[in-house]
PDB file of N, H, CA, C and O in Angstrom:
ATOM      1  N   UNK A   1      -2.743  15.200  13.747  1.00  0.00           N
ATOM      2  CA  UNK A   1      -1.660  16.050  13.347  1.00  0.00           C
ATOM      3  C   UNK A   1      -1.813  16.539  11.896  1.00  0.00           C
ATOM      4  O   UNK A   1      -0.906  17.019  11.217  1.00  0.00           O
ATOM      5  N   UNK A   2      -3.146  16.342  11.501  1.00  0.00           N
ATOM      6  H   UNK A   2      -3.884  15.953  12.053  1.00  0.00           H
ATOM      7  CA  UNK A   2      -2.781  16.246   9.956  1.00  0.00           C
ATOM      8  C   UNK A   2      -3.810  17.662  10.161  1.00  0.00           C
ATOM      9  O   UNK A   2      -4.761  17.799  10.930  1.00  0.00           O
ATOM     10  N   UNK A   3      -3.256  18.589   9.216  1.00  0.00           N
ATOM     11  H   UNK A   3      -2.483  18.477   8.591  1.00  0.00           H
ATOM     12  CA  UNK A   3      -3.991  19.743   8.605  1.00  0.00           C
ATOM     13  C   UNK A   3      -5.132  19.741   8.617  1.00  0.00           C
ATOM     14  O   UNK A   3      -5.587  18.674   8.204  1.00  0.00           O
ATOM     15  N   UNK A   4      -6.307  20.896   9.085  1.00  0.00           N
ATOM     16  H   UNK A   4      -5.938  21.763   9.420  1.00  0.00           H
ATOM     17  CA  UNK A   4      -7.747  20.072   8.846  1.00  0.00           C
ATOM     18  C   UNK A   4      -8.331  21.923   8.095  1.00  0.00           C
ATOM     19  O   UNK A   4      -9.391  22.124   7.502  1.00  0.00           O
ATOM     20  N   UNK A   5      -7.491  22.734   8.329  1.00  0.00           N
ATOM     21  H   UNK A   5      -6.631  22.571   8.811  1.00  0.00           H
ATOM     22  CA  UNK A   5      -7.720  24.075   7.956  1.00  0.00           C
ATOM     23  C   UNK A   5      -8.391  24.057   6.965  1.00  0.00           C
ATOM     24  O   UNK A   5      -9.450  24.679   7.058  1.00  0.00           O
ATOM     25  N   UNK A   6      -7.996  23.141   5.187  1.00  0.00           N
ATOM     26  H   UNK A   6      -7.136  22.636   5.112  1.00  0.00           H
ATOM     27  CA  UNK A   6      -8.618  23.279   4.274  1.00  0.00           C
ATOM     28  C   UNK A   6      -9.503  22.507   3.574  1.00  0.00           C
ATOM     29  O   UNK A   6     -10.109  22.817   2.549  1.00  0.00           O
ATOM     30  N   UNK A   7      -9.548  21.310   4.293  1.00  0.00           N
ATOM     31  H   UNK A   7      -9.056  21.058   5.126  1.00  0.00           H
ATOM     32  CA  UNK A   7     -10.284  19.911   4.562  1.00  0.00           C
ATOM     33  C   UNK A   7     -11.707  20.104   4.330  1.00  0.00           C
ATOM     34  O   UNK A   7     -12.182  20.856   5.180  1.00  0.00           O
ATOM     35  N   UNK A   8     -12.840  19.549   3.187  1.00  0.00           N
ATOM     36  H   UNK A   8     -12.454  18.938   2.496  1.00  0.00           H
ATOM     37  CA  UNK A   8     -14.035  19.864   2.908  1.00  0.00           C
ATOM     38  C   UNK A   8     -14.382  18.897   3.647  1.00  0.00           C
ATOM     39  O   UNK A   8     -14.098  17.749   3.304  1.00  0.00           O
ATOM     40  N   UNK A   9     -15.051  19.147   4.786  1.00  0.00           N
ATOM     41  H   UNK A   9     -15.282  20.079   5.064  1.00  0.00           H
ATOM     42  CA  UNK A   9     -16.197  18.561   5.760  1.00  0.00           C
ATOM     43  C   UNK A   9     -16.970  20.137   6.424  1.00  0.00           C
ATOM     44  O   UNK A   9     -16.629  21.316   6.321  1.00  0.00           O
ATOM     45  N   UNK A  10     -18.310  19.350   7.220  1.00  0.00           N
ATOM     46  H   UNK A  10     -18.586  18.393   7.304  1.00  0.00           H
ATOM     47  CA  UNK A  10     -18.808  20.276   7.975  1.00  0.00           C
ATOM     48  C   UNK A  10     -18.656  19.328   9.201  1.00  0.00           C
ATOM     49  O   UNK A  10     -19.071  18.178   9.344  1.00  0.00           O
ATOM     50  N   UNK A  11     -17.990  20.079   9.999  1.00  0.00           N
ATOM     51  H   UNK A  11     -17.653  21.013   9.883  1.00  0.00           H
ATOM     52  CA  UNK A  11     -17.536  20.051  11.290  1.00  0.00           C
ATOM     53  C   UNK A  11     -18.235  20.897  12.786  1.00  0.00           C
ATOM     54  O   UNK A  11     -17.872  20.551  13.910  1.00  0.00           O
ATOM     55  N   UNK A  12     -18.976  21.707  12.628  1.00  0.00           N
ATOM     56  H   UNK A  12     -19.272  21.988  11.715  1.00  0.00           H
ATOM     57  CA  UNK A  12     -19.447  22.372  13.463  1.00  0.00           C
ATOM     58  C   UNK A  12     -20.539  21.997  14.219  1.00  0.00           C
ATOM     59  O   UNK A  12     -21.191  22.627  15.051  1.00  0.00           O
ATOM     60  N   UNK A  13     -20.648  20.725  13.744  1.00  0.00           N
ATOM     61  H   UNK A  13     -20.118  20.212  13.068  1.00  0.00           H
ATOM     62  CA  UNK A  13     -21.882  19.771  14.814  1.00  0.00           C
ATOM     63  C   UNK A  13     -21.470  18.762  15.753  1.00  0.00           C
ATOM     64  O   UNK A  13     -22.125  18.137  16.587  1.00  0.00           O
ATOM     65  N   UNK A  14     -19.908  18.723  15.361  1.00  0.00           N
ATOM     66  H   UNK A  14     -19.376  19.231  14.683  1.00  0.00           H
ATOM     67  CA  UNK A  14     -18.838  17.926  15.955  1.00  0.00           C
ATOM     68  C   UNK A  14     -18.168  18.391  17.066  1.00  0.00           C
ATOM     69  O   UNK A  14     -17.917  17.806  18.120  1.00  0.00           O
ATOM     70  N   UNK A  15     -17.864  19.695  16.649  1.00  0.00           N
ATOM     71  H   UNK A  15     -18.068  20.170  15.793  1.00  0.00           H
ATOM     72  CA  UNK A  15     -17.354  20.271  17.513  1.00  0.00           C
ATOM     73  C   UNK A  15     -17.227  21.765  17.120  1.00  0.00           C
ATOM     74  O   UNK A  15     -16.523  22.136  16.181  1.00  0.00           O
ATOM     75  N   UNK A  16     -17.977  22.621  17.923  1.00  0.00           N
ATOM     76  H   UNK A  16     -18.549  22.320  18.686  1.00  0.00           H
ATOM     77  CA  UNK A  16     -18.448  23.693  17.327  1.00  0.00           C
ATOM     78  C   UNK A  16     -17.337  25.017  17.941  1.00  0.00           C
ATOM     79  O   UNK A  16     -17.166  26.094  17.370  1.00  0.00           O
ATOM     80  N   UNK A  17     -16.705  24.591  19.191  1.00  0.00           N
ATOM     81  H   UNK A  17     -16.844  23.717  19.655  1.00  0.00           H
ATOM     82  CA  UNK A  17     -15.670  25.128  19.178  1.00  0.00           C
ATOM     83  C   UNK A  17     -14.221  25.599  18.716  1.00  0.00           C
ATOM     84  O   UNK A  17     -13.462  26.518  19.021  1.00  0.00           O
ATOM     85  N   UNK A  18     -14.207  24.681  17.961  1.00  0.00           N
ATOM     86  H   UNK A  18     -14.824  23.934  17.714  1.00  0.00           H
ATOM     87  CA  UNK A  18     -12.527  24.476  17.040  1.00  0.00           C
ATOM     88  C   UNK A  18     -13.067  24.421  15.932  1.00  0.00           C
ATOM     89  O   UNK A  18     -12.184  24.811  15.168  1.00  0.00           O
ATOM     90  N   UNK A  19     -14.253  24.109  15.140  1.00  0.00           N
ATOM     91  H   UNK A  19     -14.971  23.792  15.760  1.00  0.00           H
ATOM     92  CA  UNK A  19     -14.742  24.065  13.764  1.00  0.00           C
ATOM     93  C   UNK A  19     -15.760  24.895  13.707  1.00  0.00           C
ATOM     94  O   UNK A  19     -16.735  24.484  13.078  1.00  0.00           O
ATOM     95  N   UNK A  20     -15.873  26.715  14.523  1.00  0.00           N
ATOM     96  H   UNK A  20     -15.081  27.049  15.035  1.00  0.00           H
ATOM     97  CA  UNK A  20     -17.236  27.360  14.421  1.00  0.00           C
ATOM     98  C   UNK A  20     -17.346  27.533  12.819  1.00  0.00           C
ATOM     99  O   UNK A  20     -18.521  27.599  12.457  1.00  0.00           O
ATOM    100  N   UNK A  21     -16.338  27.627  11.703  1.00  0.00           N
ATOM    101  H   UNK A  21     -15.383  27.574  11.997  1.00  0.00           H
ATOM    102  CA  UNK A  21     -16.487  28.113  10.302  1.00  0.00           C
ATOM    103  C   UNK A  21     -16.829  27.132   9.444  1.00  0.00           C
ATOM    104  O   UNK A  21     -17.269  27.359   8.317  1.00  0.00           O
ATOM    105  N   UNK A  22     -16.653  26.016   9.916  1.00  0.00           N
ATOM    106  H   UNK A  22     -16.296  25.832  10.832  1.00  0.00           H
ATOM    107  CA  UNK A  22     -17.225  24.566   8.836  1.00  0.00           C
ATOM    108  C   UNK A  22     -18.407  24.003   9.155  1.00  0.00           C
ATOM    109  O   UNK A  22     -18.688  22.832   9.410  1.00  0.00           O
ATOM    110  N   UNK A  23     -19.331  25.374   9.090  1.00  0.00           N
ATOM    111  H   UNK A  23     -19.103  26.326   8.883  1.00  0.00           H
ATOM    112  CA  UNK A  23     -20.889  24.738   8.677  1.00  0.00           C
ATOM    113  C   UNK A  23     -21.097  24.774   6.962  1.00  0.00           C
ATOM    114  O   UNK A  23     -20.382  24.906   5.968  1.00  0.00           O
ATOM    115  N   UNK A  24     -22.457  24.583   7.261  1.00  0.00           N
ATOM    116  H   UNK A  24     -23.038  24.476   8.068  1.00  0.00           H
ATOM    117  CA  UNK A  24     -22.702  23.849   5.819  1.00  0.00           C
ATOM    118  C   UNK A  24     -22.839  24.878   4.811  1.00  0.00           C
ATOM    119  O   UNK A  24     -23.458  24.808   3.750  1.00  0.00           O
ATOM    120  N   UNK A  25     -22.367  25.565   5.151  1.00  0.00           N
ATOM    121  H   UNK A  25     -21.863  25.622   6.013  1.00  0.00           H
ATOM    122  CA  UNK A  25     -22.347  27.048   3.981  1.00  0.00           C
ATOM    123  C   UNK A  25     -20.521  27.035   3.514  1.00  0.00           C
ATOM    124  O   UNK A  25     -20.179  27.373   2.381  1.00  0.00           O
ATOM    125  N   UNK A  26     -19.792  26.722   4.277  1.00  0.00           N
ATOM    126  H   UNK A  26     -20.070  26.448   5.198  1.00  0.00           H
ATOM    127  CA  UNK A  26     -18.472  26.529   4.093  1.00  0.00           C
ATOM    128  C   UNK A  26     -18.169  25.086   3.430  1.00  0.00           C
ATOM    129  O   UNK A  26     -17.134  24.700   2.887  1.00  0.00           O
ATOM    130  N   UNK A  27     -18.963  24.644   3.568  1.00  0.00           N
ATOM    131  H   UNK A  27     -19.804  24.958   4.009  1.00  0.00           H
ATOM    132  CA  UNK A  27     -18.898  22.664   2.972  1.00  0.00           C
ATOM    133  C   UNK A  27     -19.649  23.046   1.556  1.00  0.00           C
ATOM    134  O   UNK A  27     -18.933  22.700   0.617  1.00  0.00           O
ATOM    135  N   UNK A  28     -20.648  23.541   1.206  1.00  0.00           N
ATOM    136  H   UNK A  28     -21.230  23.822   1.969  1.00  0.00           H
ATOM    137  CA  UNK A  28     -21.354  23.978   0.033  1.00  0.00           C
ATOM    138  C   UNK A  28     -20.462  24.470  -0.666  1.00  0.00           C
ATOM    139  O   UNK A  28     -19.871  23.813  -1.523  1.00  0.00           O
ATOM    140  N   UNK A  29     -20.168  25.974  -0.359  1.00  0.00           N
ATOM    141  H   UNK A  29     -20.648  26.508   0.337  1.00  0.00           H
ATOM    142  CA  UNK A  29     -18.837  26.490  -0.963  1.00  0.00           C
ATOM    143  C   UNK A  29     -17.603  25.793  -1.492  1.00  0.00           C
ATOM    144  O   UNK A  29     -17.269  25.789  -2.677  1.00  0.00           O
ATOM    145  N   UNK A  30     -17.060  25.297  -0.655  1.00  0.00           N
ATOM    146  H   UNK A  30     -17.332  25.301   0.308  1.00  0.00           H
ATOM    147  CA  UNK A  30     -15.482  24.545  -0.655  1.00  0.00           C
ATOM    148  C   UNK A  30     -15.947  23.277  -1.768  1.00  0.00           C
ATOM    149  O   UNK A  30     -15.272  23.303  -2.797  1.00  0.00           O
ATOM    150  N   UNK A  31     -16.921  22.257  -1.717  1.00  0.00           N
ATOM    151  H   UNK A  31     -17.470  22.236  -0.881  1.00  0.00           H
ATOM    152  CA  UNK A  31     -17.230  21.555  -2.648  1.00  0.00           C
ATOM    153  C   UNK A  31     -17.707  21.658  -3.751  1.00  0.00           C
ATOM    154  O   UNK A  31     -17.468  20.739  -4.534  1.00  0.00           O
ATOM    155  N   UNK A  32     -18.612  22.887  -4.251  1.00  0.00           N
ATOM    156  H   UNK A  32     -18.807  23.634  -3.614  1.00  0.00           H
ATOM    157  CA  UNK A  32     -18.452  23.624  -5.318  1.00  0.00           C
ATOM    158  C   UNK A  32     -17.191  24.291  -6.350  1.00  0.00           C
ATOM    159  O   UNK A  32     -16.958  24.351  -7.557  1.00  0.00           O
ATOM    160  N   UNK A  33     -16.479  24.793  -4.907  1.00  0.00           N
ATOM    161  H   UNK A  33     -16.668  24.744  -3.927  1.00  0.00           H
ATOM    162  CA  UNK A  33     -15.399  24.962  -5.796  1.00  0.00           C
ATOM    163  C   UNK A  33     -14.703  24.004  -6.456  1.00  0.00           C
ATOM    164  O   UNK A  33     -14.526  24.141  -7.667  1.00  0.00           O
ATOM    165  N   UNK A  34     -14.179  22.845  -5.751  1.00  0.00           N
ATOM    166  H   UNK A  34     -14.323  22.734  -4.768  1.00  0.00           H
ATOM    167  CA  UNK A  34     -13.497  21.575  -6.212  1.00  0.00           C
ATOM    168  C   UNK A  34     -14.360  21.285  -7.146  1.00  0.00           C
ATOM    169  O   UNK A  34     -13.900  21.072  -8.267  1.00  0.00           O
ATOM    170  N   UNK A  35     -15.631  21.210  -6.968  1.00  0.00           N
ATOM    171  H   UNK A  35     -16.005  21.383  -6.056  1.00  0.00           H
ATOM    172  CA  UNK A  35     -15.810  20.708  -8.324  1.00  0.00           C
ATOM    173  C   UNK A  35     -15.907  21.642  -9.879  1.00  0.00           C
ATOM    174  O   UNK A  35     -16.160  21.199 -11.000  1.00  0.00           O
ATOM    175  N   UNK A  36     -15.596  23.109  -9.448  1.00  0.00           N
ATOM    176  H   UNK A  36     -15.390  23.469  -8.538  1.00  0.00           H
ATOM    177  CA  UNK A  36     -15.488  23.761 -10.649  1.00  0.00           C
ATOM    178  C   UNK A  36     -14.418  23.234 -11.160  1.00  0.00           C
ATOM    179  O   UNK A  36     -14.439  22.800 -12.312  1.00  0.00           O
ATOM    180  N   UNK A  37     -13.483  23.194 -10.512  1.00  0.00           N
ATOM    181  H   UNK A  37     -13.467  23.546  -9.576  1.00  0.00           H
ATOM    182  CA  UNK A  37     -11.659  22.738 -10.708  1.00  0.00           C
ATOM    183  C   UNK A  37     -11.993  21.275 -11.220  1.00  0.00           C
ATOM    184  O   UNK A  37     -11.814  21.151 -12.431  1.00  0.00           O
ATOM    185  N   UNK A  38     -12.263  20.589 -10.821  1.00  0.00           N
ATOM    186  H   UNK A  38     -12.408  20.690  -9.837  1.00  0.00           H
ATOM    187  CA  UNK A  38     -12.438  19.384 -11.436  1.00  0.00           C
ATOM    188  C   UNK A  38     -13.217  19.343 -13.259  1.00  0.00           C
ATOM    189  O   UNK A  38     -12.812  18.579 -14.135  1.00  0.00           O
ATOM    190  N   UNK A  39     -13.933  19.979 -13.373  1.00  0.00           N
ATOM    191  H   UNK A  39     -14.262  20.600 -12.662  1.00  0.00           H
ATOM    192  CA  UNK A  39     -14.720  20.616 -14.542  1.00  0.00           C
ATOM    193  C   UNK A  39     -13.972  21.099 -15.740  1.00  0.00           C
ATOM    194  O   UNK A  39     -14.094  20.953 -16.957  1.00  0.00           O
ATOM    195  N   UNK A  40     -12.906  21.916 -14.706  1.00  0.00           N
ATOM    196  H   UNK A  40     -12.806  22.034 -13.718  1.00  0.00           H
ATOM    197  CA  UNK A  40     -12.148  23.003 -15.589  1.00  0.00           C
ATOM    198  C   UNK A  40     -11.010  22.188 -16.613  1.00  0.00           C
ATOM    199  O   UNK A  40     -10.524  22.735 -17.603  1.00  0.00           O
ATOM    200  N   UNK A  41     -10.628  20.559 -16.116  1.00  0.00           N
ATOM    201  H   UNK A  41     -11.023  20.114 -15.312  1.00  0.00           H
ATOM    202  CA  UNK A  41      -9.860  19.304 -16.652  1.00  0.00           C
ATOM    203  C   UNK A  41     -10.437  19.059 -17.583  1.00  0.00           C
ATOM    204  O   UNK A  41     -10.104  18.101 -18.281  1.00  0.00           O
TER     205      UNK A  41
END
């Protein structure tokens, strides 16, 4: 039940139907960003 929309994993080896956008280009991205934000502290 819990939110998984903005959730940094890659998921698309898991289940490639409900997670086709969380390959590892979306996990690269999304964890880059957090860590700019983390940086930016």
């Amino acid at each position: 039940m819990t939110p998984k929309a903005e959730e940094i994993t890659e998921m698309v080896g898991w289940d490639p139907v409900r997670y086709s956008n969380k390959d590892k280009k979306f996990f690269e991205d999304m964890i880059t960003k957090a860590f700019q934000e983390i940086y930016k502290l």
